[in-house]
VOFIGU-655649 format. One record per atom (N, C-alpha, C, CB): z negated, x, y; residue in three letters. Coordinates in steps of 0.001 Angstrom, whole numbers, plus 500000, padded with zeros to 6 digits. Glycine has a CB too. Layout:
BEGIN
ZXYALA...
# end
This chain:
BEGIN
080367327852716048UNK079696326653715550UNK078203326908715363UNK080328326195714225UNK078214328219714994UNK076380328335714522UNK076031328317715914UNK075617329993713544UNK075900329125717000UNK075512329526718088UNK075462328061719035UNK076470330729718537UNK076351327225718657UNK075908325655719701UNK075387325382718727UNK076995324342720415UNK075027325305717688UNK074166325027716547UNK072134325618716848UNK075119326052715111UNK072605326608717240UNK070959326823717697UNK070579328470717086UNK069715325367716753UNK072316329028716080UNK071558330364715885UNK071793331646717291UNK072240331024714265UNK071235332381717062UNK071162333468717832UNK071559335067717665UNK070083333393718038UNK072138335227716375UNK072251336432716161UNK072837336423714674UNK070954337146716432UNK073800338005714681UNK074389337824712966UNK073665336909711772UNK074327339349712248UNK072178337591711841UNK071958337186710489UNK071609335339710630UNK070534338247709800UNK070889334997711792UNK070991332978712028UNK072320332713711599UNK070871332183713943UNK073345333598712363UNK074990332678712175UNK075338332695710290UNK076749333915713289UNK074459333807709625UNK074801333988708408UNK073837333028707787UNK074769335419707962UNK072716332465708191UNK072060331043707241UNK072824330090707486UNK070544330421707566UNK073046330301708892UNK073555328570708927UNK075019328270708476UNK073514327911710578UNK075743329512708100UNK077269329198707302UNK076944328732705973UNK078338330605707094UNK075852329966705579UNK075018329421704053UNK075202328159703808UNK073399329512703990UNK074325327434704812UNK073679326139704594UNK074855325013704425UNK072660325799705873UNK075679325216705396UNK076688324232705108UNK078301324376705252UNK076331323241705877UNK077665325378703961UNK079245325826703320UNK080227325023703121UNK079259326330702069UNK079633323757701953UNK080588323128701992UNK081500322009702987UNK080298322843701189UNK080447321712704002UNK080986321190705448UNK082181321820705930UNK079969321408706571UNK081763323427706300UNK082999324389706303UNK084271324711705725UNK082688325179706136UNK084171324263704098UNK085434324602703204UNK086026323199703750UNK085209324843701253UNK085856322597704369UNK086943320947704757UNK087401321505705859UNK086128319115705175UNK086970322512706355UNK087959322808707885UNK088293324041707917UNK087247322588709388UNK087779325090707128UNK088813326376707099UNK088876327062705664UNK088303327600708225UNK089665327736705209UNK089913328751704352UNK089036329803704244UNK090991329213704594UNK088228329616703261UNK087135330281702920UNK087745330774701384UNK085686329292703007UNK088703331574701035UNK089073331890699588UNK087934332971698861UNK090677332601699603UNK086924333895699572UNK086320334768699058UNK084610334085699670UNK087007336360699545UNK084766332718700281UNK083172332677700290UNK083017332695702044UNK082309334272699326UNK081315332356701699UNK081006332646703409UNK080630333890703585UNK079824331794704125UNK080951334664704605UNK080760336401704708UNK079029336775704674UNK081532337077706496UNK078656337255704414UNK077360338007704666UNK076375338272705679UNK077562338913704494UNK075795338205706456UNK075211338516707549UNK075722339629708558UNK074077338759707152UNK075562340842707068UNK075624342044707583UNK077296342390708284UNK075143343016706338UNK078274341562707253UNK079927341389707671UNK080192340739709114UNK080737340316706528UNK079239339574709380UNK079365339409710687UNK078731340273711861UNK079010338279710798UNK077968340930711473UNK077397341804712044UNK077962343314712555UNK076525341842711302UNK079029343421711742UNK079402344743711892UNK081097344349712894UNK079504345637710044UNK081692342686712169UNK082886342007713181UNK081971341876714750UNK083515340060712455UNK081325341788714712UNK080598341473716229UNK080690342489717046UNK079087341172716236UNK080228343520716512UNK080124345181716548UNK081507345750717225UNK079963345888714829UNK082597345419716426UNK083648346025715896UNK084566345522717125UNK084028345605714298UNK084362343969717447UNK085291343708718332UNK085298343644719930UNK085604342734717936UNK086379344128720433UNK086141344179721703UNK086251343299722335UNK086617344854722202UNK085030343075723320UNK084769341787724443UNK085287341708724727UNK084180341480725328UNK086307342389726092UNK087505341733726864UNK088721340827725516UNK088451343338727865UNK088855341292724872UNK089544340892723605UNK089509339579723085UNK089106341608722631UNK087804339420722538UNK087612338730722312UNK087431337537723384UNK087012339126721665UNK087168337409724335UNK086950336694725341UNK088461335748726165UNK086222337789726216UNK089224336843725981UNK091015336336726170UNK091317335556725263UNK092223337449726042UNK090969335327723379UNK090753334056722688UNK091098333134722962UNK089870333728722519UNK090012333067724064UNK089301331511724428UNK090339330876725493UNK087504331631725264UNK091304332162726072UNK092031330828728078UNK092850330043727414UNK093435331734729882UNK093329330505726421UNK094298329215725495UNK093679327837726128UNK093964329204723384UNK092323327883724892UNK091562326416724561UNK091038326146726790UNK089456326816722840UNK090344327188727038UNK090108326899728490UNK091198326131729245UNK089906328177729195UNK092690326660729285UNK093418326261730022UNK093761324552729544UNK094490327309730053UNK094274324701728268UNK094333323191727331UNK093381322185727923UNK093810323377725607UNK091844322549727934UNK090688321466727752UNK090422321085729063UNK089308321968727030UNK090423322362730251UNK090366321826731487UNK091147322326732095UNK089362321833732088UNK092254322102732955UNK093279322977733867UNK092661322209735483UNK095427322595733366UNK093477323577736001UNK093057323402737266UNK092974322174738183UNK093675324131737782UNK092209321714739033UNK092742320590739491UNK093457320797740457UNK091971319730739762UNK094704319524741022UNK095558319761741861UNK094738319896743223UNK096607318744741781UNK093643319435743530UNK092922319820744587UNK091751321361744661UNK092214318516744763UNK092456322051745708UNK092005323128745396UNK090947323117746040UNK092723324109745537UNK090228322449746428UNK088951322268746924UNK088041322015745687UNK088922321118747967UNK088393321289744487UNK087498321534743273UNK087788322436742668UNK087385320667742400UNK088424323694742823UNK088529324609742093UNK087579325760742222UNK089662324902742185UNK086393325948742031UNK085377326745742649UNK085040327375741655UNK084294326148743320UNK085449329130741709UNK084864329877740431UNK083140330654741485UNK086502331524739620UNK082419330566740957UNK080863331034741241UNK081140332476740356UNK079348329763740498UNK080460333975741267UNK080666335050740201UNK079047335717740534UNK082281336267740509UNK078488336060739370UNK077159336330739835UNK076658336969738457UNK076285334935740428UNK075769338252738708UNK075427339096737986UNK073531338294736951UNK075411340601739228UNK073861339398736071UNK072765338323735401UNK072413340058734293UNK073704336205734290UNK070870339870734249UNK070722340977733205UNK069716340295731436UNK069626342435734277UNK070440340845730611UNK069724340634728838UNK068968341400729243UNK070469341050727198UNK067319340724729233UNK066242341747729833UNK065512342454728299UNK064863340727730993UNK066123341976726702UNK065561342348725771UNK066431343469725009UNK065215341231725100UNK068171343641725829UNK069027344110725078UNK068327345627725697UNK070725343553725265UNK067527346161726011UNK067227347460726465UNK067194348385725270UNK065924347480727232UNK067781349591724966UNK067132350454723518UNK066625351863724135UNK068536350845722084UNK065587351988724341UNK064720353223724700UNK065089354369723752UNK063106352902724573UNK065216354353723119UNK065880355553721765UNK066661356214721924UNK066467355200720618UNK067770355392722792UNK069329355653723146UNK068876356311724610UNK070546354022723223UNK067863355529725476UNK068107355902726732UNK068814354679727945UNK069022357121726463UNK069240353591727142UNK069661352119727479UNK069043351250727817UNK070114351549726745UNK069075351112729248UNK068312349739730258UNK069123348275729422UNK068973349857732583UNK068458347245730242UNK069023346144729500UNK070439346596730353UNK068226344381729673UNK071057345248729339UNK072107345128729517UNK072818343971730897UNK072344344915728213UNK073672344238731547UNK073790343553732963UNK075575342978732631UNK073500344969734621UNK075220341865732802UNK076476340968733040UNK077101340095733749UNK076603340497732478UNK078316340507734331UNK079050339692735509UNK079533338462735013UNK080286340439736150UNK079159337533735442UNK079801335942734851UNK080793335724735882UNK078599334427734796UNK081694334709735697UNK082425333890736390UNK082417332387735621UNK083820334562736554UNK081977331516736658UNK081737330287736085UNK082424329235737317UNK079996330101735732UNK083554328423736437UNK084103327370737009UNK082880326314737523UNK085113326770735968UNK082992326238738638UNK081573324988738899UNK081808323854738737UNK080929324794740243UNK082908323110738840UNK083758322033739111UNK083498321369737340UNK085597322617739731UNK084091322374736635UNK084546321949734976UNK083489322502734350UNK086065322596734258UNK082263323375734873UNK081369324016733881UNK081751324443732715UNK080467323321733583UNK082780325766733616UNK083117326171732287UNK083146328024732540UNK084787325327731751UNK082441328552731352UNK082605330281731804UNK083961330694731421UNK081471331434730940UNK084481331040732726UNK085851331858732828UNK085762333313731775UNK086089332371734660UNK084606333660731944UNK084611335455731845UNK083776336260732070UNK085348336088732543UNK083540337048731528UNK082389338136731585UNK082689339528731703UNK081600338089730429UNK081743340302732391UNK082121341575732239UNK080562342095732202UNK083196342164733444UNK080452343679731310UNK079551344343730708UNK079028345659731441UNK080067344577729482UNK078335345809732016UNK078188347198732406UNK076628347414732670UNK079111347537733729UNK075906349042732607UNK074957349362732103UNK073813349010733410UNK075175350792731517UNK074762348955734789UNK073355348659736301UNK074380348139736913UNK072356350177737432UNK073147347384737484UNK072965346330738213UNK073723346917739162UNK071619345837738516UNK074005348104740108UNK074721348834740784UNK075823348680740257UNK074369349985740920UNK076434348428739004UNK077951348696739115UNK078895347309739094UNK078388349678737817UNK077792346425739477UNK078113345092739868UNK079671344980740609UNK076904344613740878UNK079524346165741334UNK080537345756742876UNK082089346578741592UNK079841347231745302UNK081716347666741111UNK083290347872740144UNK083284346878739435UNK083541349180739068UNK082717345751738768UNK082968345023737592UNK083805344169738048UNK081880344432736907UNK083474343450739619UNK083738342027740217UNK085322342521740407UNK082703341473741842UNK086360343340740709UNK087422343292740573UNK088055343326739843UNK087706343646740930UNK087545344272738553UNK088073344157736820UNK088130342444736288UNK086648345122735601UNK086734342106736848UNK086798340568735942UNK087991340018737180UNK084789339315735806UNK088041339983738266UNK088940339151738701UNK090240339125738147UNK089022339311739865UNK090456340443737779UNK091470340779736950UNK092091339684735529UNK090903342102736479UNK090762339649735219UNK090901338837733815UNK090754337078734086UNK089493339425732658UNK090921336545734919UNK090629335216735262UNK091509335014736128UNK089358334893735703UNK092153333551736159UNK093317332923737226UNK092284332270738132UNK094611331662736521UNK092756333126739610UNK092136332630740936UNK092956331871741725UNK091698333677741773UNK094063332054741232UNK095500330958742152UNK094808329741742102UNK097376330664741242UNK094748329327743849UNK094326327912744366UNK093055327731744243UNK094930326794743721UNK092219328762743852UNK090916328841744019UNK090152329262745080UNK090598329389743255UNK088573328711745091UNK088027329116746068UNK087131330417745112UNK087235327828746937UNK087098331661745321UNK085538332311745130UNK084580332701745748UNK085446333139744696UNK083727332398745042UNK082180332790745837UNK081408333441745034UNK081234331578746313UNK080857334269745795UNK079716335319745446UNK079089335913746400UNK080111336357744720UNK077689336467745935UNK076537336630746735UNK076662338102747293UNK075181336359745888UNK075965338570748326UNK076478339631749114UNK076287340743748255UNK075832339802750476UNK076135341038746937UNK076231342546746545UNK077754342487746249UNK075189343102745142UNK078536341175746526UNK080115341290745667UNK080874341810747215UNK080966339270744768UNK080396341286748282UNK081014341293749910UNK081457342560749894UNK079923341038751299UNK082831342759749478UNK083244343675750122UNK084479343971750371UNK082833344438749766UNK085309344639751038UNK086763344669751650UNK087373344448750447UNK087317346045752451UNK087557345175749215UNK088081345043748304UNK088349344071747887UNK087751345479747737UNK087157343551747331UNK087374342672746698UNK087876341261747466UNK086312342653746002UNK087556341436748853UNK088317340499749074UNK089747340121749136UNK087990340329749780UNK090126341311749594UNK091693341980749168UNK092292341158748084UNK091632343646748527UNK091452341805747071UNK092305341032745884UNK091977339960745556UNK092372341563744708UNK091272338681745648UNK091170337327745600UNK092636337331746862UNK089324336589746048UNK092895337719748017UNK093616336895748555UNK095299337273747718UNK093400337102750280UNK095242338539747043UNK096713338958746911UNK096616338505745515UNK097225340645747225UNK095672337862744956UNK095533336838743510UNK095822335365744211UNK093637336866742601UNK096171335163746075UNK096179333690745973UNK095400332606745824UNK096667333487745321UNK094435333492746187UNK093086332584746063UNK092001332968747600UNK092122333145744286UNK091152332139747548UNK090191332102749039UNK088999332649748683UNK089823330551749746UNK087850332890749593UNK087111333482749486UNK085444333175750470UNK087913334512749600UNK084397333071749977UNK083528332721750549UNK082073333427749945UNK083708331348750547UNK081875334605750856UNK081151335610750598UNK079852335614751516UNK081981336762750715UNK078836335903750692UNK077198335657751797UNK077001337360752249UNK075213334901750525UNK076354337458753096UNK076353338687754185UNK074950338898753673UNK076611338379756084UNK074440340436753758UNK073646340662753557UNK073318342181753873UNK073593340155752613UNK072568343256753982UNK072323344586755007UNK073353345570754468UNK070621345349754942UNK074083345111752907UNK075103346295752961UNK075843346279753338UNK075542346777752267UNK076827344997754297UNK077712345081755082UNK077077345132756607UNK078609344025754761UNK075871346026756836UNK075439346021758072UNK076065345557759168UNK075187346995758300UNK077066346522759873UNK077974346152760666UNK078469344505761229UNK078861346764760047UNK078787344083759616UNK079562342984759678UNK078470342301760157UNK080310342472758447UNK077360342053758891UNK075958341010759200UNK075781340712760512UNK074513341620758801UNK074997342279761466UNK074378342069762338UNK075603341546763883UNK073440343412762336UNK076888341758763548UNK077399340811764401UNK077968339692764360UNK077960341172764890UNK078354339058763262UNK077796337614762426UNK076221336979763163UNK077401338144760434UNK075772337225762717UNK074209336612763256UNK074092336799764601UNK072845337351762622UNK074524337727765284UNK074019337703766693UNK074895336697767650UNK074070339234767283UNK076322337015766508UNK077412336006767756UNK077089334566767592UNK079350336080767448UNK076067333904766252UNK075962332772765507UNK074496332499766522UNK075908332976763586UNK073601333421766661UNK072558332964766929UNK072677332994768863UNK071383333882766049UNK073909333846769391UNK073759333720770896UNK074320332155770973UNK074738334992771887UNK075182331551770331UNK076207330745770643UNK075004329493770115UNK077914331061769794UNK074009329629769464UNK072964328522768692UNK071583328301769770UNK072323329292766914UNK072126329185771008UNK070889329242771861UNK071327327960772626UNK070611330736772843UNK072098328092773216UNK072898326875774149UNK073671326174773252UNK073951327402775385UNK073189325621772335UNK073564324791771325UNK074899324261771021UNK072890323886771444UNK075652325858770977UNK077273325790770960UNK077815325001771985UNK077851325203769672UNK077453325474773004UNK078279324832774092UNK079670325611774356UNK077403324801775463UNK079708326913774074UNK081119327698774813UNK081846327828773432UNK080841329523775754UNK081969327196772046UNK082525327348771085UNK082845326036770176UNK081852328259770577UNK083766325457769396UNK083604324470768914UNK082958324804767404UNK084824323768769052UNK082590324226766887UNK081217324412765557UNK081117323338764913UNK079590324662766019UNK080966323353763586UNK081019321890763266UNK079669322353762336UNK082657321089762451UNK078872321605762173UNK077345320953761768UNK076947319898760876UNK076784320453762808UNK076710320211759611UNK076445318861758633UNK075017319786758108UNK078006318327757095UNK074016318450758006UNK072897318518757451UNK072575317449755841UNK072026318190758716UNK071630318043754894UNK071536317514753812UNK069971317762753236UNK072663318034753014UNK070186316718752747UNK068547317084751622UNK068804317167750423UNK067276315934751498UNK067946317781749612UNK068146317539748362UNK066957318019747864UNK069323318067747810UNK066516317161746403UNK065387317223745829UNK065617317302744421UNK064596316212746203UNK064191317999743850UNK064360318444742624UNK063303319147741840UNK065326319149742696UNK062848319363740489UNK061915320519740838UNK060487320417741318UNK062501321200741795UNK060227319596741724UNK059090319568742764UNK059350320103744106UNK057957320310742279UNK060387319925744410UNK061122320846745923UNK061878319757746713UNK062516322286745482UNK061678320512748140UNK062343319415748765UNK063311320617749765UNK061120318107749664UNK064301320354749952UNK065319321113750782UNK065793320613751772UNK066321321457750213UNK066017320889753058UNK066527320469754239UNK067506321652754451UNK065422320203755387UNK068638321354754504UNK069681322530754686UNK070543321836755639UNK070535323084753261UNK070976323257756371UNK071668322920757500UNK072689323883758024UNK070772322668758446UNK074064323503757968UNK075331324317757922UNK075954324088759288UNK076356323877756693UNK076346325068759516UNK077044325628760888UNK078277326190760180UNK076093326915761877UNK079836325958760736UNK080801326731760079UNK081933326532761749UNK081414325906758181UNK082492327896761539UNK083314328300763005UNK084645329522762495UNK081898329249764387UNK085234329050763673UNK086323330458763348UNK085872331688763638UNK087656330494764159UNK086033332486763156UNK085808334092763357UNK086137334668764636UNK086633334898762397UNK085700334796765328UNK086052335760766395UNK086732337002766007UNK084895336137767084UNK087911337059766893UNK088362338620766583UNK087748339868766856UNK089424338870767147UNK086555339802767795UNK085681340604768135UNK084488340983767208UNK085320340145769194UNK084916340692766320UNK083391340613765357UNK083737341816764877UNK083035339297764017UNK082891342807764216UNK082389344346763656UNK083451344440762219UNK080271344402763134UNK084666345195762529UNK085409345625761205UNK086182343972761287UNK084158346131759499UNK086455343181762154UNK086811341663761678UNK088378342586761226UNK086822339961763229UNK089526343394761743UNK090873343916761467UNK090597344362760026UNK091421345146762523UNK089630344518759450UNK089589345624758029UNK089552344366756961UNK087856346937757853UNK089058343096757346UNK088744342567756083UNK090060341466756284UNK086982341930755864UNK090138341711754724UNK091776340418754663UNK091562339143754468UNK092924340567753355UNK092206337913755095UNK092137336721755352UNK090972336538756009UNK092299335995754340UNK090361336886756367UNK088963336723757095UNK089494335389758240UNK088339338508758028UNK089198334220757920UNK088879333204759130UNK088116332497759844UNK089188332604759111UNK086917332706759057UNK085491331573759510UNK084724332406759167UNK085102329990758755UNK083369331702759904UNK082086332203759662UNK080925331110759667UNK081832333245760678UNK079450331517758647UNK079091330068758661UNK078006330743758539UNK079572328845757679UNK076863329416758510UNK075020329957758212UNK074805328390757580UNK073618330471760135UNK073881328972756711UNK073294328079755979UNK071758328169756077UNK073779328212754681UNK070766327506756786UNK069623326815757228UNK069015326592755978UNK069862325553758058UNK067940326899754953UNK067475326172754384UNK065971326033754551UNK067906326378753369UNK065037325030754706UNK063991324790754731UNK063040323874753411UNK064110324330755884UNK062197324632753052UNK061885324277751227UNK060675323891751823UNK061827325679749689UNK060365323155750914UNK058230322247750990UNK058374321920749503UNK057740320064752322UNK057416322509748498UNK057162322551747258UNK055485322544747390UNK057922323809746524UNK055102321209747636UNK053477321434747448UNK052890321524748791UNK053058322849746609UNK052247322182748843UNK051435322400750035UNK052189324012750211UNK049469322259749759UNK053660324764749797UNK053948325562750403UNK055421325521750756UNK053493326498749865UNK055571325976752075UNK057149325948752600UNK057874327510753260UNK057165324704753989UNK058855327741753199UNK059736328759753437UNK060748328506754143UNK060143329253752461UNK061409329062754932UNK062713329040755253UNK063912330673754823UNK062505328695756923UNK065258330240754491UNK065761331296754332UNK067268330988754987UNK065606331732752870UNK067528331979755889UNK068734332169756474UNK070115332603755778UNK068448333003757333UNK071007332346755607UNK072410332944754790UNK073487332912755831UNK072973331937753361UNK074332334314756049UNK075505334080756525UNK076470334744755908UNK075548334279757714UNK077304333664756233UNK078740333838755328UNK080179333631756068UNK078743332670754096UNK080963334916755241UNK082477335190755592UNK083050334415755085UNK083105336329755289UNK084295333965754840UNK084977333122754461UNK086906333181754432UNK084348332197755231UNK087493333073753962UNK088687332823754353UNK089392331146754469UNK089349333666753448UNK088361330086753972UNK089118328928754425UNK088786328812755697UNK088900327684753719UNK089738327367756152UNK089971326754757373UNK088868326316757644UNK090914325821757467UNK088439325808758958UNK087099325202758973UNK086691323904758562UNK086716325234760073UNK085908323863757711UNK085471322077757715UNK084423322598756844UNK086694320557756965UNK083210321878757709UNK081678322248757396UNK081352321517755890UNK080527321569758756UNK082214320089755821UNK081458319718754326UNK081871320432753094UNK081694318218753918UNK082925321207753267UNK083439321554751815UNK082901322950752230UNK085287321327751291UNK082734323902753354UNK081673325084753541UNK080282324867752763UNK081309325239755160UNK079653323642752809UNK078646323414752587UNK078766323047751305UNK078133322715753385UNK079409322692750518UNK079791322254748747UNK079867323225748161UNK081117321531748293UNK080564323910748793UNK081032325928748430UNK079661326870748252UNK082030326904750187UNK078405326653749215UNK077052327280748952UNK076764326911748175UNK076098327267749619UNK076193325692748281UNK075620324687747599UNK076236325028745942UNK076067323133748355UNK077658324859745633UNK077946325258744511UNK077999326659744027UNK078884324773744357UNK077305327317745129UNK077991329027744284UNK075961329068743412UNK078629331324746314UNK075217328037744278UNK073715328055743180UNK073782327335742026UNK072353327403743810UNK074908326786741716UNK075368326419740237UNK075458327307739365UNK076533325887740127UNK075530328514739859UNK075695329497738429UNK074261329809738190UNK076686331105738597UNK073492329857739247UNK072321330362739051UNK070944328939737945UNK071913330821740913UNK071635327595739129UNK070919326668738010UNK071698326112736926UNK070313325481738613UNK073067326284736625UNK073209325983735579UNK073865326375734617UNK073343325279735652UNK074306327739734857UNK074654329038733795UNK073266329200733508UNK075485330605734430UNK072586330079734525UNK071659331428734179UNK070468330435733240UNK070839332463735962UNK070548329067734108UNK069251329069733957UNK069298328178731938UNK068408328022735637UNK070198327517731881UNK070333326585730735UNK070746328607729692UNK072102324769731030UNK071058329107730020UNK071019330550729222UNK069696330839728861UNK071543331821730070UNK068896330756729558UNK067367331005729217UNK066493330215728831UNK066758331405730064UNK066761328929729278UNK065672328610728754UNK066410327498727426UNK064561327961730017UNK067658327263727432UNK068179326442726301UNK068689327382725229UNK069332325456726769UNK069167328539725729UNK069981329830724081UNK069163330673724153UNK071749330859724121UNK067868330584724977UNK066595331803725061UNK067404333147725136UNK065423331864723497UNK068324333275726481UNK068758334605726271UNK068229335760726319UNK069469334788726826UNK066813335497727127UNK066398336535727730UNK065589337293726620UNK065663336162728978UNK065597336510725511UNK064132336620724275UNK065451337126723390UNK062895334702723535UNK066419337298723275UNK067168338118722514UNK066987339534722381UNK068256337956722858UNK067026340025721353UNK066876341175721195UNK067937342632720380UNK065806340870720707UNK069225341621720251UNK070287342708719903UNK070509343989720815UNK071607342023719864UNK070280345191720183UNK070671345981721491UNK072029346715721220UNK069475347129721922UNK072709346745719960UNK073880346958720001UNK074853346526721254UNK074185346482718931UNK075351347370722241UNK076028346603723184UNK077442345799722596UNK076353347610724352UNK078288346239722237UNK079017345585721388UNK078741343718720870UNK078856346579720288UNK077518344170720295UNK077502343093719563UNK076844341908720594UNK076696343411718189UNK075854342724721613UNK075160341961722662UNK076021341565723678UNK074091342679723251UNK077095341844723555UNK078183341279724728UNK078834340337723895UNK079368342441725460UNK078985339918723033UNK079848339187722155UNK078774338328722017UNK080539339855720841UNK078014338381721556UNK076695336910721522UNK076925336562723003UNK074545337397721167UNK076560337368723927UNK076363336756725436UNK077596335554725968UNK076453338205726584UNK078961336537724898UNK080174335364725405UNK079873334096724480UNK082034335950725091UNK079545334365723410UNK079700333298722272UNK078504331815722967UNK079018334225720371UNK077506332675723871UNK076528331459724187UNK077239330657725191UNK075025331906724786UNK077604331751725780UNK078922330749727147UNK079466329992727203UNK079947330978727628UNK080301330289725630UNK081321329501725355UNK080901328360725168UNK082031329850724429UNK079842328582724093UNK078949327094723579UNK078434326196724964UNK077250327610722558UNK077827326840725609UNK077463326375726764UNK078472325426727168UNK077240327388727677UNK080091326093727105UNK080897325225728178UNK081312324250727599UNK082033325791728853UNK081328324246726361UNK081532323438725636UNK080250321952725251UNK081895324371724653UNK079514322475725617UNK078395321486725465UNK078219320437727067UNK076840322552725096UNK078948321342727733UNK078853320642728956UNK080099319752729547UNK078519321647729890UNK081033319909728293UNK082126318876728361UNK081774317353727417UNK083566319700727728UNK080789317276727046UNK080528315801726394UNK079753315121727188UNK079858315745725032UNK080511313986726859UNK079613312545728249UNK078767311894727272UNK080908310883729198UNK077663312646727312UNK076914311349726594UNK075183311600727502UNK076844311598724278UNK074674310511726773UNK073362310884727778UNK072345311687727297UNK072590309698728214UNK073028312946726792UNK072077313827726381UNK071726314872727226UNK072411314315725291UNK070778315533727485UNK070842317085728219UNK071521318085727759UNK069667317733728308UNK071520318986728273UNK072275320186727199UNK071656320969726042UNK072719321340727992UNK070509320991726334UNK069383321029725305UNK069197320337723911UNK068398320620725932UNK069255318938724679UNK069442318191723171UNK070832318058722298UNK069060316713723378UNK071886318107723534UNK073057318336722487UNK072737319527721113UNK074438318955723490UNK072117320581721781UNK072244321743720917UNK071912321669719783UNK071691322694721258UNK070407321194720381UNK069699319923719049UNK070252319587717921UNK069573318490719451UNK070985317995718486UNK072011317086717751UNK072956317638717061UNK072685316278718537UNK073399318768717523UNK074645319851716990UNK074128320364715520UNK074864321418718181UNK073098320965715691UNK072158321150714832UNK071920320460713625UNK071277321086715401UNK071670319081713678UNK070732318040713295UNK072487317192712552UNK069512317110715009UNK073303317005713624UNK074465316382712748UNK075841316906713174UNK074494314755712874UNK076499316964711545UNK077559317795711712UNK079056317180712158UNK077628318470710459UNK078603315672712309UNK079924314949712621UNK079631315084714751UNK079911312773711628UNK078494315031715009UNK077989315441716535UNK078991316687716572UNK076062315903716776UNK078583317520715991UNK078869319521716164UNK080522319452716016UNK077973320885714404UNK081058318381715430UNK082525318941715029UNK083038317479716437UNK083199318725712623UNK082870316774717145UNK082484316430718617UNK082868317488719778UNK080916316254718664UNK082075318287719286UNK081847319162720334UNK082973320105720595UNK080665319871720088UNK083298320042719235UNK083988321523718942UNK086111320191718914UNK082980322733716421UNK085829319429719571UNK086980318307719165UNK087659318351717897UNK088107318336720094UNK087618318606717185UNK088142318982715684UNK087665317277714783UNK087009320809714903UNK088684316786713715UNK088472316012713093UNK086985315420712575UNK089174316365712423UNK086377314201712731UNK085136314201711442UNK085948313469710620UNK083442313393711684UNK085116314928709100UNK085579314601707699UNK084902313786707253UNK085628315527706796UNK
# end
């Protein structure tokens, strides 16, 4: 409640119980009082993330379950670093965390904790571990691409749609060459299907343009990787001002072919990036946090998530920002959020 409320850390969550204690004694059992700063501080400490984080699939599964179309079922998994949780004393870089975020329901599945950015690629099968992928699609960006892990999304029953990038050398450079010989003669000896889109925002303008095909069996390692069926590129061309870019993406896949839901699947795996990472920073100021207890900095990181997903299940015409606000500001809003009775 404090944390969609607007605090940030033991001792905020310990004013703002202060403040409206008695709001609190109408909805839980408080027989010895509101705890101390330092008491929440040391429960934060004390409890373990994966632990604490399993809590929550109860209320997750209850509030949003899967949809029967597994085409909206899109978990986005993508690494993210607390650039303030660093402690030089100890010898401790910030702290780096694997999200998994439902795109469909905006909701964080799960997190996982580890000290570099390198150990990205062990985390992404542990967290798969901890999250239901049955009838799902996942996606993640090419530091996740790899045999493994694709492995286990398919023997979890779930699909897979992975961007290529120089550490699967092999794979990449014959991906792109078979994509770009067959793009010379404008797919004449292959069937290919092709949807183009704009989209604006930002001060940005995007022209993107998707190509999606079956895999050739001839492609580099195609026998090593499991379910492997398609292959796709994503075109994007940006004009922000008087400056423009283009950036190329190719991607493995295990669904069937059909370019618009290939293209929903990119398109949505930058949902974690604009609307996890980014409403993390600049709406719960994650990056300006400064707990470096890991313990306790992994447990805030879930607790903002949670709030997050929760703030992003109310229809009203607020941003997510101002909900946090309003949460803040009124307590019959905050207990809304949280679906629980107003007293």
């Amino acid at each position: 409640m404090a944390v969609i409320a607007g605090a940030d850390g033991p001792q905020a969550i310990g004013i703002w119980a202060d403040t409206n204690q008695a709001w609190l004694k109408k909805h839980l059992k408080l027989p010895n009082g509101i705890p101390s700063h330092d008491t929440l501080g040391r429960l934060l400490a004390a409890l373990k993330p994966l632990a604490f984080q399993n809590c929550f699939q109860a209320w997750i599964q209850k509030v949003a379950p899967l949809e029967e179309d597994a085409a909206m079922n899109q978990i986005a998994i993508d690494g993210k670093a607390l650039r303030r949780s660093h402690d030089r004393s100890k010898g401790l870089g910030p702290l780096w965390l694997v999200s998994a975020w439902a795109v469909d329901r905006s909701i964080s599945l799960g997190q996982l904790a580890t000290e570099e950015k390198s150990n990205e690629i062990t985390a992404i099968p542990e967290l798969l571990d901890n999250i239901e992928i049955k009838g799902a699609v996942v996606t993640i960006d090419a530091a996740g691409c790899q045999r493994e892990i694709a492995r286990k999304i398919i023997d979890g029953e779930g699909d897979f749609v992975l961007a290529l990038k120089g550490n699967q050398g092999k794979l990449h450079d014959s991906v792109r060459d078979y994509i770009t010989e067959h793009m010379e003669n404008d797919f004449a000896d292959i069937k290919v299907r092709r949807y183009a889109e704009t989209l604006k925002g930002h001060g940005r303008v995007d022209e993107i343009t998707y190509y999606h095909m079956r895999a050739p069996k001839e492609l580099a390692n195609f026998d090593r990787w499991p379910g492997l069926r398609t292959i796709g590129v994503a075109i994007r061309q940006s004009e922000s001002g008087s400056k423009s870019s283009t950036e190329v993406r190719f991607f493995i896949a295990s669904i069937v072919p059909g370019v618009k839901k290939f293209a929903r699947y990119v398109r949505g795996h930058w949902a974690i990036e604009n609307t996890l990472h980014w409403c993390l920073d600049v709406t719960f100021r994650e990056d300006e946090n400064r707990v470096r207890e890991r313990n306790t900095a992994n447990n805030m990181a879930w607790l903002k998530r949670f709030g997050l997903s929760m703030l992003k299940q109310q229809d009203d015409k607020y941003s997510v920002a101002m909900r946090r606000r309003v949460a803040g500001w009124n307590l019959d809003y905050l207990a809304k959020v949280l679906g629980i009775p107003v007293l």
